[in-house]
C-alpha positions as CSV (number, residue, x, y, z in Angstrom):
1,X,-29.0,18.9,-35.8
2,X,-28.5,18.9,-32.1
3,X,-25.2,19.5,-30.5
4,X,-24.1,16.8,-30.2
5,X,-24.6,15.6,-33.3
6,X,-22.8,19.2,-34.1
7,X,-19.7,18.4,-32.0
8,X,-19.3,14.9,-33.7
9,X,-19.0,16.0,-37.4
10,X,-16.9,18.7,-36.3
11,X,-14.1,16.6,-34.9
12,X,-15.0,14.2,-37.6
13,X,-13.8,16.4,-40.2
14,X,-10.6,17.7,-37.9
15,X,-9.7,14.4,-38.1
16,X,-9.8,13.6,-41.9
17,X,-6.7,12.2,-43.4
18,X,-6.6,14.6,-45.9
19,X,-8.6,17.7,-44.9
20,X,-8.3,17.6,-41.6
21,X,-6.6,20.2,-39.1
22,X,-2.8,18.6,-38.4
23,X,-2.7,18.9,-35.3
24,X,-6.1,16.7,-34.7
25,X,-5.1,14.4,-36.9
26,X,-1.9,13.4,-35.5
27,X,-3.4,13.2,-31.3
28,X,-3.0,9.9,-30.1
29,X,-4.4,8.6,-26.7
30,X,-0.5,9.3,-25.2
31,X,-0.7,12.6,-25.9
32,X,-4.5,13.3,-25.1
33,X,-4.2,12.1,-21.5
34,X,-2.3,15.8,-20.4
35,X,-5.0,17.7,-22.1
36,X,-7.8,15.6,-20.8
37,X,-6.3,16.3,-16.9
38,X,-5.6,20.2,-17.9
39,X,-9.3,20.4,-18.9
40,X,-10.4,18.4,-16.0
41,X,-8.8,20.9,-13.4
42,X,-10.0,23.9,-15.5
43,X,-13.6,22.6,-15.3
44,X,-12.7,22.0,-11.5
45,X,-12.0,26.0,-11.0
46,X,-14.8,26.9,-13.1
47,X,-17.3,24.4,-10.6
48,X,-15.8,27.0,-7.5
49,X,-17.5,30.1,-9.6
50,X,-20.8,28.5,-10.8
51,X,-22.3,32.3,-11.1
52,X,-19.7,33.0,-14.1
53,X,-22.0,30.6,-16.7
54,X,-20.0,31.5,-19.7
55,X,-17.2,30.0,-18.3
56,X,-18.4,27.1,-16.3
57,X,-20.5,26.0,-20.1
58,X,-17.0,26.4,-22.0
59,X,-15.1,24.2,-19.3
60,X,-18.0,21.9,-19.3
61,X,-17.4,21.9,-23.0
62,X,-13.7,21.4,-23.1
63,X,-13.9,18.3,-20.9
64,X,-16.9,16.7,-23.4
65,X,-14.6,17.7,-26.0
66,X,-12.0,15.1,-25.2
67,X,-14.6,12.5,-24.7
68,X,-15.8,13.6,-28.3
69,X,-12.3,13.1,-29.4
70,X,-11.8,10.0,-28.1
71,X,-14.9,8.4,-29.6
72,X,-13.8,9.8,-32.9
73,X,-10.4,8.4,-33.1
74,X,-12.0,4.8,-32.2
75,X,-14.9,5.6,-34.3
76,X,-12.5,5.7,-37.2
77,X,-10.7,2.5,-36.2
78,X,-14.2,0.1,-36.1
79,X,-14.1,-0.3,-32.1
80,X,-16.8,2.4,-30.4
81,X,-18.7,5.2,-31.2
82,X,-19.9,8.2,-28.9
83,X,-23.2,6.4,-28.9
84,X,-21.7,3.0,-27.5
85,X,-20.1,5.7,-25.0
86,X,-23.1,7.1,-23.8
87,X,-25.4,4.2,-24.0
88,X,-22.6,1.9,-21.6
89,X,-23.1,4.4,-19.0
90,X,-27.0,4.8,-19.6
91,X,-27.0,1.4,-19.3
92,X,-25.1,1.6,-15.6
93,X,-26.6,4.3,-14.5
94,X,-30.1,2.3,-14.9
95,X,-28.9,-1.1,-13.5
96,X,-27.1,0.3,-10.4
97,X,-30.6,3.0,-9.5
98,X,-32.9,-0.4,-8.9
99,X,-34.5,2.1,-6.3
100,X,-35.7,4.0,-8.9
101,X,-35.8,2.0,-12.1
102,X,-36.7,-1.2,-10.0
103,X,-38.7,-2.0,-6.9
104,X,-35.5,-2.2,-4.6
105,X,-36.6,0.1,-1.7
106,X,-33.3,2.9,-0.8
107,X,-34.7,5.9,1.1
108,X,-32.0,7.5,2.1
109,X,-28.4,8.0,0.5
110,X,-26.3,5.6,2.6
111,X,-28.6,2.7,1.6
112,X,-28.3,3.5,-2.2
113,X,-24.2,3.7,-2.1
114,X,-24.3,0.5,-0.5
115,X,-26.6,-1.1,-2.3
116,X,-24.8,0.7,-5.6
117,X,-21.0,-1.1,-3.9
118,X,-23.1,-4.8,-3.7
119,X,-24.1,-3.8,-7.5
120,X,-20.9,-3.2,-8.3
121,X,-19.1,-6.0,-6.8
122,X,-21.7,-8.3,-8.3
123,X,-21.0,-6.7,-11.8
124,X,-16.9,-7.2,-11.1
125,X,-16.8,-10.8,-10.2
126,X,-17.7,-11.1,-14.3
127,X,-13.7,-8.9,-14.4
128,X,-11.1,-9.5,-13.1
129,X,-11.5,-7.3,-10.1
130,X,-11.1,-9.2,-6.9
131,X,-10.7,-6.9,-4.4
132,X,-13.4,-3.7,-2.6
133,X,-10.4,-1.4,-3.8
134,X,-10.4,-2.4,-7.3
135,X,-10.8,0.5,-9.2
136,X,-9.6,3.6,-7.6
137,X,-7.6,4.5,-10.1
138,X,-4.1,4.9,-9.2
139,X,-3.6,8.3,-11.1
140,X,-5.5,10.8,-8.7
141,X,-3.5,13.0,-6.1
142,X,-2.8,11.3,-3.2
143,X,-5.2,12.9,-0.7
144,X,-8.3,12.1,-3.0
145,X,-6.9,8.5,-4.3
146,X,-7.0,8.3,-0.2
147,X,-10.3,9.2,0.5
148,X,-11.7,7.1,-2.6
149,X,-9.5,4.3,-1.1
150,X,-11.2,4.3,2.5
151,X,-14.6,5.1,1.1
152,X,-14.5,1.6,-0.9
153,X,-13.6,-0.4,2.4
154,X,-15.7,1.8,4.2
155,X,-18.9,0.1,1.6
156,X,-18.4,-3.0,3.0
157,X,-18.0,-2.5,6.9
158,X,-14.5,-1.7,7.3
159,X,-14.4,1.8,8.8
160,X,-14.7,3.5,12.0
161,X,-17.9,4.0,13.8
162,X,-18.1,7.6,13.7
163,X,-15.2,11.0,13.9
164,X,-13.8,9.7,17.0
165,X,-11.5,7.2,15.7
166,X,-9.8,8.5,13.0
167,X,-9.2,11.8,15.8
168,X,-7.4,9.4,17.8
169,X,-5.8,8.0,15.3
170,X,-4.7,11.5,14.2
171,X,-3.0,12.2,17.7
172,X,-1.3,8.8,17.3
173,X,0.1,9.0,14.1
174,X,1.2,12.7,15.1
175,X,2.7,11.2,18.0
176,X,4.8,8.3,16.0
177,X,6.2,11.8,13.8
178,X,7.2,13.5,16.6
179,X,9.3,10.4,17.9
180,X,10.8,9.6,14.4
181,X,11.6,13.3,13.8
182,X,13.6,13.4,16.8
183,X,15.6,10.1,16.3
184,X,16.4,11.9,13.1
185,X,20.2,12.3,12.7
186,X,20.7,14.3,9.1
187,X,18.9,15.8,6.5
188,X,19.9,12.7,4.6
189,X,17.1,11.5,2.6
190,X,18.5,7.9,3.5
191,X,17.1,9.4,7.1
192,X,13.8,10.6,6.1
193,X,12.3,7.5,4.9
194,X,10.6,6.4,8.4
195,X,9.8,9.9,8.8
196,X,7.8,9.9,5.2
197,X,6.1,6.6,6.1
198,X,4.9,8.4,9.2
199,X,4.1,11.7,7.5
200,X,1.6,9.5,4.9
201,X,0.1,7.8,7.9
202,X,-1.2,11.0,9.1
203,X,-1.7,12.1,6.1
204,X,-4.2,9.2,5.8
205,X,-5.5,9.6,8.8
206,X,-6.6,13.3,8.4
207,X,-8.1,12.3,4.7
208,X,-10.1,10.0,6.9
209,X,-11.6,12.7,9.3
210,X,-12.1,14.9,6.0
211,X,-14.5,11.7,5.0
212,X,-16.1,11.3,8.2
213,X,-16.6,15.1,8.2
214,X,-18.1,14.8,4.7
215,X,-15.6,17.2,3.4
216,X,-13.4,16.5,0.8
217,X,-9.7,16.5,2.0
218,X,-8.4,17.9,-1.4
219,X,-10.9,20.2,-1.7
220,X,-10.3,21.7,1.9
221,X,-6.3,21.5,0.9
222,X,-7.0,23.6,-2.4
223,X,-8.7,26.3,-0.1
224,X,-6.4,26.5,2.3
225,X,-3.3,27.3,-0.1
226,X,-5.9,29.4,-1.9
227,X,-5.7,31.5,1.3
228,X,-2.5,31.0,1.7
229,X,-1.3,32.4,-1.3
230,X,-3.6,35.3,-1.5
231,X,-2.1,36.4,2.0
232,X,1.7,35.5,0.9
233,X,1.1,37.9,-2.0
234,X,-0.6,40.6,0.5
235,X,2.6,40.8,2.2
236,X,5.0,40.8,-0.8
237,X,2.9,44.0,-1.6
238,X,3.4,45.3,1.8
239,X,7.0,44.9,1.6
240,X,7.2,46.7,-1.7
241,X,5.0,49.2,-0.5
242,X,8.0,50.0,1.8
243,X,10.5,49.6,-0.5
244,X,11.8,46.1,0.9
245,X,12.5,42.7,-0.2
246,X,11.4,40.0,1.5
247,X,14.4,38.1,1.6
248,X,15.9,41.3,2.9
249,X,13.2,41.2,6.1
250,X,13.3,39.6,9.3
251,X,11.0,36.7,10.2
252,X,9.2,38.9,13.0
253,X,8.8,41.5,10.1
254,X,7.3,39.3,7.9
255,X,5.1,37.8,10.4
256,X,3.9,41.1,11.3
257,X,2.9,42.0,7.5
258,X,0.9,38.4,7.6
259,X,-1.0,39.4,10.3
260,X,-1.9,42.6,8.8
261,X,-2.8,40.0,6.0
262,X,-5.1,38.1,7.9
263,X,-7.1,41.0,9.8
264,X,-7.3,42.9,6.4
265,X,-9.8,39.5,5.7
């Protein structure tokens, strides 16, 4: 029996009406979907230590364990099974790799994603997709839904020529900020809603230098408050280790702790 074939009866029989687990049996696709994205960003954190193996195969597990599930629960209801699963995207995988399955010559990577867009919007004008953007789903976090966004238009043409222009545009959209920060008359929300269209637009803008720089913007975020946090903490500890509080200590004082922080790196 391999293990997949393992996994499968398994949540076979935790689903059973009768002698089943009743938890399992009572999931539905509603409340899957927060266990599926908890598993997801588990098998995220596990990817950024790839030498602890133990883990990153459990998380790898976990994550193919909700696609298990799924199967099972439609399995039971006559519409898929696991194999339909894994035979759709054998089946795209081969379709969309001509290059390597066909005789379509790609030697290099940016000819194969844009040969894998054309692909693509060949197989959608069978949908009901009309549009390059069509299908970013509109569930990721907003930096990464914003990269995924600009790298569909940037598929078929619609992108800057290289860094340069989404710098500028970074100094312009940091300049329209400044000027609707300072026109600003409260902390009203009612008064923060040009400033929050600005703030996305250079948001935007700096997820499209993350592209252009081949680094992923949430990624790069995710690191950055990683290194953030580990410093914050450093100088909680310092301020306990001289029997302060924080909200007891001056901004100069605390500033002085982060630096300590930062050189201790």
């Amino acid at each position: 029996m391999t293990g997949i074939e393992r996994l499968h009866d398994i949540m076979v029989r935790l689903r059973d009406p009768s002698k089943g687990c009743p938890w399992d049996r009572v999931q539905t696709l509603e409340s899957l979907k927060p266990c599926l994205l908890e598993e997801t960003y588990e098998l995220l954190a596990a990817m950024d230590r790839p030498g602890d193996q133990a883990n990153y195969i459990e998380e790898l597990g976990d994550v193919l364990l909700q696609i298990m599930f799924q199967s099972v629960m439609a399995e039971a209801e006559g519409r898929f099974t696991f194999d339909d699963v894994a035979n759709a995207v054998s089946d795209k995988l081969v379709h969309r790799h001509p290059h390597v399955f066909g005789d379509v010559k790609a030697d290099d990577p940016a000819t194969v994603l844009r040969n894998w867009e054309q692909i693509k919007q060949l197989e959608h004008r069978k949908e009901s997709r009309h549009s390059a953007l069509d299908g970013v789903p509109s569930t990721l976090p907003g930096l990464l839904k914003a990269q995924r966004t600009q790298e569909k238009a940037a598929r078929v043409g619609f992108d800057w020529r290289d860094a340069a222009g989404p710098l500028a545009k970074i100094r312009e959209e940091l300049a329209e900020l400044e000027a609707e920060v300072a026109k600003r008359k409260s902390d009203n929300p009612a008064d923060s809603d040009a400033v929050k269209r600005e703030l996305g637009d250079l948001l935007f803008s700096v997820a499209n230098l993350a592209r252009h720089l081949k680094v992923d913007a949430e990624s790069a975020v995710e690191l950055t408050t990683s290194k953030f946090s580990r410093r914050f903490r450093a100088v909680e500890a310092g301020a306990k280790a001289d029997g302060r509080a924080l909200k007891d200590m001056s901004i100069d004082e605390m500033e002085a702790l982060w630096r300590k922080a930062k050189a201790s790196e």
